[in-house]
Every structure is written in C-alpha cells, then in structure tokens.
N, CA, C and O of each residue as an XYZ file, in Angstrom:
864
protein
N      12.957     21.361      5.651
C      12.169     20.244      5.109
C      13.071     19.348      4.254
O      13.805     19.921      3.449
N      13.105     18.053      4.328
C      13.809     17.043      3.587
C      13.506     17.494      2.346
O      12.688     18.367      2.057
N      14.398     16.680      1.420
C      14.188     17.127     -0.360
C      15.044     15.906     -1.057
O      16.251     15.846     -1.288
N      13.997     14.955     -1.311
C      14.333     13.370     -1.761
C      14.497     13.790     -3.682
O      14.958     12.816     -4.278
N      14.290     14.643     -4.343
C      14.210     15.215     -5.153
C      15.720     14.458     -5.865
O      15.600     13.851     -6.929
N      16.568     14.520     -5.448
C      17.709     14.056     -6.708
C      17.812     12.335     -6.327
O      18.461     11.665     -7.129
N      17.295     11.734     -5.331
C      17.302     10.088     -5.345
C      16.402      9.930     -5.984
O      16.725      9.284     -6.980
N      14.980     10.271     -5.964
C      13.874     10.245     -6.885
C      14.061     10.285     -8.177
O      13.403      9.493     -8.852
N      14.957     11.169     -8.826
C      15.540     11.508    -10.396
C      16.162     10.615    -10.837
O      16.517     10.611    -12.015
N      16.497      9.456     -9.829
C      17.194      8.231    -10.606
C      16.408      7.499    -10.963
O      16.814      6.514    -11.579
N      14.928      7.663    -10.728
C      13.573      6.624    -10.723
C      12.607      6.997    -11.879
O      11.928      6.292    -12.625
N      12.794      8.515    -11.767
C      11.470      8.835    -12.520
C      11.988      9.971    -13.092
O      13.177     10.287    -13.052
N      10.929     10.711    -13.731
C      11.493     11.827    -14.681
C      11.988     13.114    -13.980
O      11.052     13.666    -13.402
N      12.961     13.652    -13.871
C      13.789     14.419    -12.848
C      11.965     15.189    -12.172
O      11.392     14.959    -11.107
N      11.490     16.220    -13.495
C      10.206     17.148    -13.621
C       9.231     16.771    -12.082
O       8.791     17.461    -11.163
N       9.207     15.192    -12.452
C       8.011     15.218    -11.088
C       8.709     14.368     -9.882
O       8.080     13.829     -8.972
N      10.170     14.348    -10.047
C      10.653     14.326     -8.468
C      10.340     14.921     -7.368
O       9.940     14.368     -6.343
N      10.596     16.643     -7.626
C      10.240     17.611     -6.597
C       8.686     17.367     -5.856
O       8.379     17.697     -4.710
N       7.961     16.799     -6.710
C       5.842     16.677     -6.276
C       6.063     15.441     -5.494
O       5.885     15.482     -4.276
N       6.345     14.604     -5.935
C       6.625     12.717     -5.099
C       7.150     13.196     -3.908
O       6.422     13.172     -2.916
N       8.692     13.785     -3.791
C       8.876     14.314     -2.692
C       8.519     15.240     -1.413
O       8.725     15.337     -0.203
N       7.836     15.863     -2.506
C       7.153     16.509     -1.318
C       5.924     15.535     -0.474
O       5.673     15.502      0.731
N       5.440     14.955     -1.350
C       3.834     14.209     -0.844
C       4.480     13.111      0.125
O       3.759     12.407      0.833
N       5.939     12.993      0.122
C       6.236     11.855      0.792
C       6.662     12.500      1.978
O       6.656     11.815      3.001
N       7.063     13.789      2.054
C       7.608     14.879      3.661
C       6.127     15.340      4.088
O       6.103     16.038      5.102
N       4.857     15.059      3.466
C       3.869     15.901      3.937
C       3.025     14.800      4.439
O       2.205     15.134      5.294
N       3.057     13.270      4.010
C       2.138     12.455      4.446
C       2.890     11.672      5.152
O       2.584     10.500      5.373
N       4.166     12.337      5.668
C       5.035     10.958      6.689
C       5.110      9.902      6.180
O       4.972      8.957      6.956
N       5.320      9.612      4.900
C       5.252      8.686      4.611
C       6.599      7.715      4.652
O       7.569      8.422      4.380
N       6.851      6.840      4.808
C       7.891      5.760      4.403
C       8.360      4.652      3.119
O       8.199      3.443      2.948
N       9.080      5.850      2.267
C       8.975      5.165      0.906
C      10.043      4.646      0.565
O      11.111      5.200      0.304
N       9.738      3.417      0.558
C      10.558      2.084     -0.171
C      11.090      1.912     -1.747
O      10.448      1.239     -2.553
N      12.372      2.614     -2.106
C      12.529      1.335     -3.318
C      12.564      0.228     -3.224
O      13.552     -0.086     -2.561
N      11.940     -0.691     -3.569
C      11.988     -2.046     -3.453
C      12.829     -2.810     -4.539
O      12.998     -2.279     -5.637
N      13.399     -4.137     -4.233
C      13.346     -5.233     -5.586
C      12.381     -5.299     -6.045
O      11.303     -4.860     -5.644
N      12.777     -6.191     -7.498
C      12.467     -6.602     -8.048
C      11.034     -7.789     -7.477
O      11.285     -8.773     -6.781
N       9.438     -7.399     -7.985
C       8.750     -8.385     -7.351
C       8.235     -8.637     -8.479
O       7.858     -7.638     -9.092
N       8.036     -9.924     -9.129
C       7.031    -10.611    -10.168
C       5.320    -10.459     -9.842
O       4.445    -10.208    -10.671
N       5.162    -10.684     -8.434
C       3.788    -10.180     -8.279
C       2.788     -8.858     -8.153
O       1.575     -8.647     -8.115
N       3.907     -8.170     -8.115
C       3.458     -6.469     -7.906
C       4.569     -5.520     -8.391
O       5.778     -5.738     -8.309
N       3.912     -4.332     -8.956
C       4.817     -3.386     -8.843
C       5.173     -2.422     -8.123
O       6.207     -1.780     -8.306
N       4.030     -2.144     -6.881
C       4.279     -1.413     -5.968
C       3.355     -1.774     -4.682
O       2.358     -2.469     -4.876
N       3.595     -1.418     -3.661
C       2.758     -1.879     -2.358
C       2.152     -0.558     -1.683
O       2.873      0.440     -1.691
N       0.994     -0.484     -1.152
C       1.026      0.665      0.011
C       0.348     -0.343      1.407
O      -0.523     -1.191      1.213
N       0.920     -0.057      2.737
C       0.526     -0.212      3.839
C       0.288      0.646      4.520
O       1.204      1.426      4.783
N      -1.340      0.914      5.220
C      -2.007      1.458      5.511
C      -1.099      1.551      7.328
O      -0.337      0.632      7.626
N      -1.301      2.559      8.188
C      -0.480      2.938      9.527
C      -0.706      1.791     10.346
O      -1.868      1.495     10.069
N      -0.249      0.881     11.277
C      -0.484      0.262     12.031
C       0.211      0.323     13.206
O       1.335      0.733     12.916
N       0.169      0.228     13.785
C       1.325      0.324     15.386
C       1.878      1.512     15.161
O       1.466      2.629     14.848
N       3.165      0.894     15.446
C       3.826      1.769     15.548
C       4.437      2.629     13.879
O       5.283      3.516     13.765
N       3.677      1.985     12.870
C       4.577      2.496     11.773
C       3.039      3.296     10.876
O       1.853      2.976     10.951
N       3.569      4.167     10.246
C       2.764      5.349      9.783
C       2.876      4.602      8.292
O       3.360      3.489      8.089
N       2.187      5.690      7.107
C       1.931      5.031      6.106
C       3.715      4.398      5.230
O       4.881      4.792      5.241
N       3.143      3.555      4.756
C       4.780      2.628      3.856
C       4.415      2.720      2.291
O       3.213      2.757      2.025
N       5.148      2.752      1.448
C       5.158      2.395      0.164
C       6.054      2.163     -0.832
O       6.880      3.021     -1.142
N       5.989      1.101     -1.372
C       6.956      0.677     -1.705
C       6.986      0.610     -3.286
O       5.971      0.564     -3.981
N       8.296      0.611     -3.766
C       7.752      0.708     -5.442
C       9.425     -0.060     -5.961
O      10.515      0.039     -5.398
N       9.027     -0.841     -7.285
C       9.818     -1.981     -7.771
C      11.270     -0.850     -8.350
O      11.247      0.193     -9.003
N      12.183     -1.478     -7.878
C      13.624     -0.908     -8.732
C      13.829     -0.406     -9.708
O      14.253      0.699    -10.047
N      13.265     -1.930    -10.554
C      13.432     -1.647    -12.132
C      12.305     -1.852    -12.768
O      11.924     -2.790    -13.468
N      11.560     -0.362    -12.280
C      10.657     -0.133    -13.603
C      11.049      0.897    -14.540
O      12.035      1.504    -14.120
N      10.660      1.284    -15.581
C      11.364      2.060    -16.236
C      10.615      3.427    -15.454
O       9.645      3.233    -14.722
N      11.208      4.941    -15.703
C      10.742      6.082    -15.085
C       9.293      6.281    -15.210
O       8.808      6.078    -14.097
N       8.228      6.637    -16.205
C       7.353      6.284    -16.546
C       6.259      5.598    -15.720
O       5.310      6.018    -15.058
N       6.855      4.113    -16.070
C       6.384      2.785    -14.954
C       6.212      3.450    -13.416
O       5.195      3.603    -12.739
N       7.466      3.746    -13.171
C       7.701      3.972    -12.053
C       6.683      5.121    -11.283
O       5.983      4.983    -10.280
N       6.914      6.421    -12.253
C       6.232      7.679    -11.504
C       4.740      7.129    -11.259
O       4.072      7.548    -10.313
N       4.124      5.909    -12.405
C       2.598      5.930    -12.863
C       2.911      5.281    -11.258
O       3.411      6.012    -10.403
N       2.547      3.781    -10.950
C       3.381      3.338     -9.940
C       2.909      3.977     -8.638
O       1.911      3.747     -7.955
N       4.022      4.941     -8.472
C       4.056      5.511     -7.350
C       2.728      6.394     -7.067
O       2.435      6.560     -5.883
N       1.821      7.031     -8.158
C       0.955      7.659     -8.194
C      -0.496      6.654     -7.694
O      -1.422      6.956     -6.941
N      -0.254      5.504     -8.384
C      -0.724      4.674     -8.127
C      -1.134      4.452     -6.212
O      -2.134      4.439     -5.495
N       0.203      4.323     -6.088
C       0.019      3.911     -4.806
C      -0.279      5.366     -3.501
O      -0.596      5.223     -2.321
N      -0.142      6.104     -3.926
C      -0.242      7.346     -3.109
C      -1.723      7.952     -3.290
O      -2.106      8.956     -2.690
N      -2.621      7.099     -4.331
C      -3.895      7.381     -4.197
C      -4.589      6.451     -3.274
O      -5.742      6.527     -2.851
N      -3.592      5.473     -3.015
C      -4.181      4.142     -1.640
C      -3.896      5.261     -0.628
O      -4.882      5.643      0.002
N      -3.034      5.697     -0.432
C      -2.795      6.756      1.174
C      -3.428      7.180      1.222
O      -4.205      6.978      2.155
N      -3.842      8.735     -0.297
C      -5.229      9.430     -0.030
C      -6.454      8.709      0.369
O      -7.227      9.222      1.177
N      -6.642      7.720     -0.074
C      -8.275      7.090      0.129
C      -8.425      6.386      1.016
O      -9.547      5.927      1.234
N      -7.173      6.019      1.945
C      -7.382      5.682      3.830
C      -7.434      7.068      4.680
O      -7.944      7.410      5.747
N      -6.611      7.722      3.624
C      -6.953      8.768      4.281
C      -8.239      9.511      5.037
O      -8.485      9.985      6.146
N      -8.838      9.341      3.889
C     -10.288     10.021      3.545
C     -11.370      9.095      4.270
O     -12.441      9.322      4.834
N     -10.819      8.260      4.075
C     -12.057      6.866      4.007
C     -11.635      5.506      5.030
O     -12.343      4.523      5.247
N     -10.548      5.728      5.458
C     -10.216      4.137      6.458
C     -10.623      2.991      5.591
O     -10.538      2.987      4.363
N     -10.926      2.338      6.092
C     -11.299      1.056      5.479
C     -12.591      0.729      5.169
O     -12.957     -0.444      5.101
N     -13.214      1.533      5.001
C     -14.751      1.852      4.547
C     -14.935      1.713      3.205
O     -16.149      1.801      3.024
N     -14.211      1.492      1.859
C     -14.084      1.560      0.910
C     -13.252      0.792      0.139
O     -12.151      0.406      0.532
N     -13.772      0.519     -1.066
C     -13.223     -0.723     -1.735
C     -11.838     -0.526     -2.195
O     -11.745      0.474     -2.906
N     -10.561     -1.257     -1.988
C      -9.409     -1.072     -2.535
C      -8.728      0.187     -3.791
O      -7.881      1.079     -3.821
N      -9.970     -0.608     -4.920
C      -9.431      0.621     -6.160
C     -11.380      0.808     -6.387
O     -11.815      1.053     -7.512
N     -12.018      0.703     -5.585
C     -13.352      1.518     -5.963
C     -13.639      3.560     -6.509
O     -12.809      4.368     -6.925
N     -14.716      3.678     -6.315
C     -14.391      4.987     -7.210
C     -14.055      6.011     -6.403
O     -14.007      7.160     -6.841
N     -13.819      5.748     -5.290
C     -12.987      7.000     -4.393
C     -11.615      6.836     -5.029
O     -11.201      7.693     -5.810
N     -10.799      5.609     -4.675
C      -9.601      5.822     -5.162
C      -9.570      6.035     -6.471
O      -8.716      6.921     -6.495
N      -9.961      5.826     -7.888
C     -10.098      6.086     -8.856
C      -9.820      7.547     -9.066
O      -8.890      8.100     -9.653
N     -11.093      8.136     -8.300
C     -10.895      9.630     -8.412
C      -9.426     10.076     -7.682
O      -8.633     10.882     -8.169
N      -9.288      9.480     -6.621
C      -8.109     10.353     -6.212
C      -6.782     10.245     -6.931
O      -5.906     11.069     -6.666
N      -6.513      9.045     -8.048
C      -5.720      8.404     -8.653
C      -5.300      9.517     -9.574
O      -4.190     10.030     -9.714
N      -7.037      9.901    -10.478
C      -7.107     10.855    -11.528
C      -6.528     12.193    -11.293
O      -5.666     12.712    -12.003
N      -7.264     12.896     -9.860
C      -7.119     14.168     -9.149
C      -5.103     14.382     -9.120
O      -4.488     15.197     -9.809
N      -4.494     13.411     -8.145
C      -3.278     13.004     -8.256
C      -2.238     13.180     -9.410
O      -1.132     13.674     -9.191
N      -2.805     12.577    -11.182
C      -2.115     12.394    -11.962
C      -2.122     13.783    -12.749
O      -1.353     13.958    -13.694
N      -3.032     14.779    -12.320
C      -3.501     16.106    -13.222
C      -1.838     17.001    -12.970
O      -1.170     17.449    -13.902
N      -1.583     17.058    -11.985
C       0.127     17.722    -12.094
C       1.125     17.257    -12.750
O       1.996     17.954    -13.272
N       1.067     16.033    -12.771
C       2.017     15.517    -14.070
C       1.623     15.188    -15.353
O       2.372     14.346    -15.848
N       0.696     15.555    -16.092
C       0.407     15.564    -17.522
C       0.320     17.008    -17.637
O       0.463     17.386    -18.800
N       0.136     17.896    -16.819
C       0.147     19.473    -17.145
C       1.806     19.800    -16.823
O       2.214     20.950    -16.982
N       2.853     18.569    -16.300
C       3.871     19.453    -16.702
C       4.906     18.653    -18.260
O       5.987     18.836    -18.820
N       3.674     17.718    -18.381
C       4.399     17.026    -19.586
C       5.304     16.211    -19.721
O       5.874     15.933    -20.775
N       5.574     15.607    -18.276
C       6.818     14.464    -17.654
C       6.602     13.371    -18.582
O       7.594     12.649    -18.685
N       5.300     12.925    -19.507
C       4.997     11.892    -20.194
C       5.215     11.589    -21.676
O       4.117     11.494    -22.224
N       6.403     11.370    -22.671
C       6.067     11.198    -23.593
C       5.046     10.904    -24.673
O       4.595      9.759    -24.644
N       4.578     11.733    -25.647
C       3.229     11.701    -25.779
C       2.262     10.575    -26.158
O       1.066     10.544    -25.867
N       3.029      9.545    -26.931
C       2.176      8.275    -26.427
C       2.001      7.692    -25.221
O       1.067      6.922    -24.996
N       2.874      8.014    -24.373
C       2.519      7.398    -22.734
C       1.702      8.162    -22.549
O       0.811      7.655    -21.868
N       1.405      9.733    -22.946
C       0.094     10.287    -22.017
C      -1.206      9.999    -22.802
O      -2.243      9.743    -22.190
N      -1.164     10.038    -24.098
C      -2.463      9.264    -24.995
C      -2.749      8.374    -24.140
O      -3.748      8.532    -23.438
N      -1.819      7.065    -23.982
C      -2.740      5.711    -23.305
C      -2.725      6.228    -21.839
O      -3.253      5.460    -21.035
N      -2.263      7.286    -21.384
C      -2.278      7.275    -19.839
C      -3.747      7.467    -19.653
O      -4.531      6.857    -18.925
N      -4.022      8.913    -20.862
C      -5.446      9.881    -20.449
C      -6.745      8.669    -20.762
O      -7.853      8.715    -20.226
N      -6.258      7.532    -21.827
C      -7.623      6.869    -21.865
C      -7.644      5.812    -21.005
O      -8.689      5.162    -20.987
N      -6.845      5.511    -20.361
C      -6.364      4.436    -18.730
C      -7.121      5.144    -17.629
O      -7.920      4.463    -16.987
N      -6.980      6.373    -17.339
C      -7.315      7.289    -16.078
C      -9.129      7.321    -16.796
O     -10.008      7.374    -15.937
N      -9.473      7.296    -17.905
C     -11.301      7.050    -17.605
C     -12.101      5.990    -16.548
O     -13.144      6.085    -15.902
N     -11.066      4.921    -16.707
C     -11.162      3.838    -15.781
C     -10.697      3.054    -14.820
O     -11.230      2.020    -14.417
N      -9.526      3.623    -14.380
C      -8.170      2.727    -14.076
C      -8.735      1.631    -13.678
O      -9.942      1.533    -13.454
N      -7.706      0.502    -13.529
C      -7.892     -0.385    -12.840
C      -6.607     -0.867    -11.552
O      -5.628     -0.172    -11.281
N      -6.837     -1.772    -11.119
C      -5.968     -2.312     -9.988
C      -4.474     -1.964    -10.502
O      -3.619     -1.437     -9.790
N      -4.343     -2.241    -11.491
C      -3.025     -2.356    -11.989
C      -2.355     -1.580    -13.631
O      -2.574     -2.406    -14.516
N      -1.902     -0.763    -14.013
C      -1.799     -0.563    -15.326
C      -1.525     -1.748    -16.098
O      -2.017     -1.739    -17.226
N      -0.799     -2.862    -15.738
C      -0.675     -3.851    -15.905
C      -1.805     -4.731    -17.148
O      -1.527     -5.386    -18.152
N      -3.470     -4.274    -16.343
C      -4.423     -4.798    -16.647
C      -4.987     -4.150    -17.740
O      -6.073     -4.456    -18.233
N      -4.343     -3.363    -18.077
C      -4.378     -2.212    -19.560
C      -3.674     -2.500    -20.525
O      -2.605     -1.906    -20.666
N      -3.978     -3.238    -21.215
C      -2.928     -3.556    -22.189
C      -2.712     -2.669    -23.232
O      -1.617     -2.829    -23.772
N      -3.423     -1.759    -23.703
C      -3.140     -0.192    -24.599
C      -2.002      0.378    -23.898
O      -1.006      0.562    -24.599
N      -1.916      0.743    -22.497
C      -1.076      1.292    -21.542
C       0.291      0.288    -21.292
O       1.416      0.725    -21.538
N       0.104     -0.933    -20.842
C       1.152     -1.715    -20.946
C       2.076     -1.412    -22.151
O       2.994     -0.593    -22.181
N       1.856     -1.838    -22.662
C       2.297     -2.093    -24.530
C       3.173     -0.743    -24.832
O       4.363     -0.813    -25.137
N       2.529      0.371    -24.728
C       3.338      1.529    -24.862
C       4.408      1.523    -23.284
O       5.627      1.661    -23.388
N       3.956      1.406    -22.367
C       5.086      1.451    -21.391
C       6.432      0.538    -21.504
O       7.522      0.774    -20.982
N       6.065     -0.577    -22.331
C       6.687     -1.173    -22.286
C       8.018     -0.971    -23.478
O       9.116     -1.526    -23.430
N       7.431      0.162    -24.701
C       8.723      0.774    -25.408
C       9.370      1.247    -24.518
O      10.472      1.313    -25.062
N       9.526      1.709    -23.334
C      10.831      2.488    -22.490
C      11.597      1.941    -21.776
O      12.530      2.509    -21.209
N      11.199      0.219    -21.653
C      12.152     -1.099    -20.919
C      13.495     -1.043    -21.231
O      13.570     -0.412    -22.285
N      14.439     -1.327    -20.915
C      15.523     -1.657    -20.967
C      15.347     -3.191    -20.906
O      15.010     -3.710    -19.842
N      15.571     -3.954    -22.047
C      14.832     -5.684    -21.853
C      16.790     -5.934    -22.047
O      17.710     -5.484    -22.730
N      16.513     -7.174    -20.690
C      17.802     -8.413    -20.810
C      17.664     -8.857    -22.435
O      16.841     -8.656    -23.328
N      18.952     -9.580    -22.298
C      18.827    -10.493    -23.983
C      18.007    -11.569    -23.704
O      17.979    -12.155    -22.622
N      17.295    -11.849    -24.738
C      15.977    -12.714    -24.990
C      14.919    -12.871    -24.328
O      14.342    -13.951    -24.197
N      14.435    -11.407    -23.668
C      13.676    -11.334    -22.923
C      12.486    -10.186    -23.993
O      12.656     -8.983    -24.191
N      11.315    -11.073    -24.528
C      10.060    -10.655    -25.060
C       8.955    -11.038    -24.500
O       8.950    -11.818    -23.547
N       7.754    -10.473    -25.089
C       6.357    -10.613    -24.634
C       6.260    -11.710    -25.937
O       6.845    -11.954    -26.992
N       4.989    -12.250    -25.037
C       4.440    -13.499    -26.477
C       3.768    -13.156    -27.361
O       3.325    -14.005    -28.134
N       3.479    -11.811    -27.527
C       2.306    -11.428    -28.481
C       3.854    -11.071    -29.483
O       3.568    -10.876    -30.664
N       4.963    -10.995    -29.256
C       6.070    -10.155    -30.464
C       6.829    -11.993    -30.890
O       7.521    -12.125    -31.899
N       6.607    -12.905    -30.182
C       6.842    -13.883    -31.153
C       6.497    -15.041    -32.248
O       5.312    -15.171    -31.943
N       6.661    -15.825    -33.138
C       6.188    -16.232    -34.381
C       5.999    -17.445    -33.576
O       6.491    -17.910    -32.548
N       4.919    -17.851    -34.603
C       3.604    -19.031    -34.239
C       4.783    -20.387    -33.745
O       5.501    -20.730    -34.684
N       4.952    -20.907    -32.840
C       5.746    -22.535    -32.723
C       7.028    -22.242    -32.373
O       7.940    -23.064    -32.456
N       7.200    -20.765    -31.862
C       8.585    -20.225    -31.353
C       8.234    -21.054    -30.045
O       7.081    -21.338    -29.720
N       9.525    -21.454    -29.241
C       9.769    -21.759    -28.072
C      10.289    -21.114    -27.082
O      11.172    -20.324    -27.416
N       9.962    -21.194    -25.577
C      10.390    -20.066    -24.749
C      10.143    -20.287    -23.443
O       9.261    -21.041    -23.031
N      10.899    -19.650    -22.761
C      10.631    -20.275    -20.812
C      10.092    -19.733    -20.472
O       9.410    -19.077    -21.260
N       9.900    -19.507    -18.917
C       9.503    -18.614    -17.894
C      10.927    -18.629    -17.203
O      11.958    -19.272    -17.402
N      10.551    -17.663    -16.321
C      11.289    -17.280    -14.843
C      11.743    -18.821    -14.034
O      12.824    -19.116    -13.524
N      10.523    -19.607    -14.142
C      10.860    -20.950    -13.131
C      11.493    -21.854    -13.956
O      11.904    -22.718    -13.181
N      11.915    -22.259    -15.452
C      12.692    -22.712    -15.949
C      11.194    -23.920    -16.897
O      11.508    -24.972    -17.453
N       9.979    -23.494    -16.855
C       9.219    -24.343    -17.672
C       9.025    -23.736    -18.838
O       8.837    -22.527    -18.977
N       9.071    -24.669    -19.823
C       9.463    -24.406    -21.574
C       8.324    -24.778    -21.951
O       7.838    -25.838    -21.556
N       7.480    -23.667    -23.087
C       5.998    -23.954    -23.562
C       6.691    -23.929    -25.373
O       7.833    -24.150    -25.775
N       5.771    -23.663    -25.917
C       5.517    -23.538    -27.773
C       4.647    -22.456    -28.120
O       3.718    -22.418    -27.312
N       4.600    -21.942    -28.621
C       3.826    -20.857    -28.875
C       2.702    -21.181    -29.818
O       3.173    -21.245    -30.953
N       1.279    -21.435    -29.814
C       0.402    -21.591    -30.772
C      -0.393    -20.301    -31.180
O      -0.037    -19.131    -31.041
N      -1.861    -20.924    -31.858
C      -2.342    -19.797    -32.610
C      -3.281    -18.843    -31.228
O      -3.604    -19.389    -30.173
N      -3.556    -17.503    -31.527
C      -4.256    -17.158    -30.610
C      -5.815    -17.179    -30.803
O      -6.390    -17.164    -31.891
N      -6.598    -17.231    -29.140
C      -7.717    -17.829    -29.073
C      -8.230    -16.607    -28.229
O      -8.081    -16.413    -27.022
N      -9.017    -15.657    -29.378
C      -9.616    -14.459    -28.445
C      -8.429    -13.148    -28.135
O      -7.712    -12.517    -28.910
N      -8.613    -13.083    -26.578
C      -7.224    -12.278    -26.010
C      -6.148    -12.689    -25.970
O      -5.225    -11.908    -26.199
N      -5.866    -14.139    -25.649
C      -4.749    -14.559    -25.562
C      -4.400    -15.869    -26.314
O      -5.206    -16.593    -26.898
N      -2.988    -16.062    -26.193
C      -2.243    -17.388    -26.895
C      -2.385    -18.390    -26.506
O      -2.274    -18.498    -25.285
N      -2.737    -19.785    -27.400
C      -2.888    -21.011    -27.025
C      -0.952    -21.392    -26.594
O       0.033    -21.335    -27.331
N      -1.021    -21.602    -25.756
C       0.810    -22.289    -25.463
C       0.861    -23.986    -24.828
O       0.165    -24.369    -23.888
N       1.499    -24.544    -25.318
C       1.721    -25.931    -24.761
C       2.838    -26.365    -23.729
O       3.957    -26.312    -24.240
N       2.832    -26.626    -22.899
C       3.936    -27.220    -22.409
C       4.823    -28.187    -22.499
O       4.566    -29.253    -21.940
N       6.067    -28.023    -23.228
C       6.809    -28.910    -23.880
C       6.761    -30.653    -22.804
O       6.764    -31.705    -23.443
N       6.735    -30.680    -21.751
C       7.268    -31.814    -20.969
C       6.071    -32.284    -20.563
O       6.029    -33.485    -20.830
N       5.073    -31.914    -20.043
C       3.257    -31.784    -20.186
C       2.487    -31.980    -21.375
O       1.490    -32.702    -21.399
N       2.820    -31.503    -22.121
C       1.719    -31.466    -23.343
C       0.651    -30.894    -22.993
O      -0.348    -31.067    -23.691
N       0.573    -29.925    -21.626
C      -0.381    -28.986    -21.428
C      -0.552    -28.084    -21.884
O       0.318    -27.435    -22.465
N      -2.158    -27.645    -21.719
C      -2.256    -26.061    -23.091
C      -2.502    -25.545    -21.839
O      -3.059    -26.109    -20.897
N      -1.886    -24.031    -21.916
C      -2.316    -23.002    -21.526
C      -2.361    -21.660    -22.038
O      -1.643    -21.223    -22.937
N      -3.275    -21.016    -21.390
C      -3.382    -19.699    -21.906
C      -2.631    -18.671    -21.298
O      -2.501    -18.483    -20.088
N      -2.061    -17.907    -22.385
C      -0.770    -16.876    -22.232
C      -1.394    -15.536    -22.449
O      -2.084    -15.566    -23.468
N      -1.402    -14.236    -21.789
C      -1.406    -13.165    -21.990
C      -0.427    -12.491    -22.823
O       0.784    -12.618    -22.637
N      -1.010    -11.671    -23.876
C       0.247    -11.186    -24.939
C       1.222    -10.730    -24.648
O       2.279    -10.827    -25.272
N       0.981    -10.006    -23.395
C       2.305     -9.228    -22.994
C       2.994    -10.109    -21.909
O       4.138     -9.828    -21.552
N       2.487    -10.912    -21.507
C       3.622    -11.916    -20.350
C       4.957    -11.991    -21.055
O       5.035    -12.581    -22.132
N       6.087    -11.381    -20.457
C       7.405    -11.326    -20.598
C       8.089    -12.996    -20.698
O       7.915    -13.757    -19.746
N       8.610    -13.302    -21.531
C       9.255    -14.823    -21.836
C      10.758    -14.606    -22.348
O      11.165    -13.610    -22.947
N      11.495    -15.729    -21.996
C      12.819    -15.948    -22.652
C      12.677    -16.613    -23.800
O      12.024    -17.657    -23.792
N      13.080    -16.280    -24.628
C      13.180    -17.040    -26.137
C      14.489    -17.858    -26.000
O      15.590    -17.520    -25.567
N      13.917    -19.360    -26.636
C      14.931    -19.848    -26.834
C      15.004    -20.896    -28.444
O      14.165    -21.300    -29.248
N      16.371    -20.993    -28.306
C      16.746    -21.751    -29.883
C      15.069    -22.268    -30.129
O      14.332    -22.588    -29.196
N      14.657    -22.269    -31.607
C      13.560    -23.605    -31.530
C      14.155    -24.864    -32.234
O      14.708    -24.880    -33.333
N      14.040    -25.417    -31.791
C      14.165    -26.816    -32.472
C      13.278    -27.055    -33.822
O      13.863    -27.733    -34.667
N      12.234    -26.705    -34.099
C      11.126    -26.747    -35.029
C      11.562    -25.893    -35.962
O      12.387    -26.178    -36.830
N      11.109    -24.993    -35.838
C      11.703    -23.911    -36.603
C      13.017    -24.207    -37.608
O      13.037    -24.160    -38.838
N      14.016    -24.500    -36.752
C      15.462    -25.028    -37.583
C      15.106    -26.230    -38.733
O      15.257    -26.126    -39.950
N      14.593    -27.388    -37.986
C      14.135    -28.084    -39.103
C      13.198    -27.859    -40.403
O      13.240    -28.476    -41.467
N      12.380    -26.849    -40.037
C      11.159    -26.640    -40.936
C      12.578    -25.820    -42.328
O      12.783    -26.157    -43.495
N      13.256    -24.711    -41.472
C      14.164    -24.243    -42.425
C      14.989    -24.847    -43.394
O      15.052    -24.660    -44.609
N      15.687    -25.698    -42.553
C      16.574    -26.966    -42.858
C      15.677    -27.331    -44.179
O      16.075    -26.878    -45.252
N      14.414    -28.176    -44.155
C      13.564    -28.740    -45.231
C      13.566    -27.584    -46.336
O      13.974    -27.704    -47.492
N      13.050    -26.486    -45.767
C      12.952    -25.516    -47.233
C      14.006    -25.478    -48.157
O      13.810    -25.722    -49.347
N      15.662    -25.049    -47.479
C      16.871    -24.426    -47.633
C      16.958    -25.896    -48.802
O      17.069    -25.432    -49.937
N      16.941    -27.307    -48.837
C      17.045    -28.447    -49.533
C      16.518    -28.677    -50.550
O      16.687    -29.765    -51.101
C-alpha cells in the first residue's frame, strides 16, 4: 500500500499525516497540492469520466490551515459518497461527516490548544469555509508565516493606508458593525472591509503629517 505520510509532513502536523494518507489510498483519491488561490483554499471534484475523486488543497497554508482544509474537503468525498448529488453542498450530511472526520485528530491532539478551543466551537456549526469563522480564522491565523507588510485590517490604526493584491489603495476608517468603513484613495469610494481581509500596509501620508504637526 502507498504511504504519502512523509510528503504530507511537509503540510500538516507530521501526527495526522499517516490518517490523510491513508483516506487518500482507500478512496482513490487524487490529491493535489495546489498554488496559491485567493478564491479558495481547497477544491474537491466529485468522479467524472474518466477521473475518480480529485482534491486539491492551497500550498501555503499554514499546517493547521491545511490539515482543517483537507478535512474539509474529504467530508465533500464522504457525502457524494453517501449521497451523490442529492444533497446540499455543506448541508447537514456533510456537516456531520466533517465533525465524524475531525474526531481522530483532536483525540490525537495534532491541534494547539487554542486552535482546538475555536476548532470544537466551529465544528457545532461549520460553515462553507473556516474562513467564514472569524473566532477560528483569527486564531489560525497566529501560525502564518506573513510576507513584510502583509496584515489584516482589523490589526491596523484608524486612517492607516494600504493595498490589495490588484494594486488599489484604500484608508482605513471607523468601523460600522462587523466590518471597516475603507475609502478608496483614487475613487473616493467607501467600501466595506472584513477585519481579517489580508492588506499591504503602506507609508501613510496622513499619519506623517498629523506627527510632523504634533512633534512642532
């Protein structure tokens, strides 16, 4: 029998390599490290033609990210399994099988114990995405390895400035509810920012002056 067990250990916590691997020699499955995707962190494709189940999971998530992730997506296999296409994406079949799934790796403790606090109150409900958990996000997100000037908007100060990925520069305002009022420097458009959306910080221009005035 194959034993993906030490490529897996570069992904996730050595502990639940050996379980991933196996579920991936027992369900034929075809598992993808993938790049880097901004829209997802992992994919599953259900058998079609000629190709049996696929799944794919992002490079660089941190181990954690990753194992949740992959668990994630191997409860989509179970619940075509079970169910074909009779059933809603993340409805409460997959839910359960998500939960059923994650019970071997919190009983062997692969989770640092704030990742399993927000894991165990995430798994009452999951949703589509851990993503959409921001208790769960937030702690996953202490185990990043972050580029330089790469933060979430909820960790910077009111009128800080900062990009995206596509090179558009907002302002940071006050927050409204869940999320941040942000403007678009070249627009003068407001939009609304999720706390944890990842941003580049850059110099502020504002900021310097406001200092500048005090320092005088």
């Amino acid at each position: 029998m194959p034993d993906y067990s030490h490529q897996l250990s570069q992904y996730m916590p050595a502990l639940a390599a050996p379980v991933i691997s196996r579920w991936i020699v027992d369900s034929r499955c075809l598992f993808r490290i993938s790049k880097s995707r901004s829209s997802k962190l992992g994919d599953y494709r259900a058998p079609h033609g000629k190709h049996g189940h696929r799944i794919s999971v992002n490079h660089n998530l941190n181990p954690y990210a990753f194992l949740i992730t992959t668990i994630h997506e191997f409860a989509h296999l179970k619940t075509w399994n079970n169910h074909k296409n009779s059933v809603k994406p993340h409805g409460q079949e997959w839910k359960t099988h998500f939960g059923q799934l994650m019970q071997p790796f919190i009983q062997l403790r692969v989770f640092p114990g704030d990742v399993e606090a927000a894991l165990i109150r995430y798994l009452a409900n999951p949703a589509a995405s851990s993503c959409t958990d921001l208790g769960l996000f937030r702690v996953l997100k202490r185990y990043d390895i972050q580029s330089n000037g790469i933060q979430v908007v909820e960790q910077l100060p009111e009128n800080a400035i900062f990009s995206l990925k596509n090179g558009r520069v907002f302002q940071k305002k006050e927050k409204i509810r869940k999320r941040y009022r942000c403007i678009e420097l070249t627009t003068r458009r407001i939009y609304l920012f999720s706390p944890v959306a990842e941003v580049t910080v850059l110099e502020s221009p504002i900021n310097s002056v406001i200092l500048a005035r005090h320092s005088s």
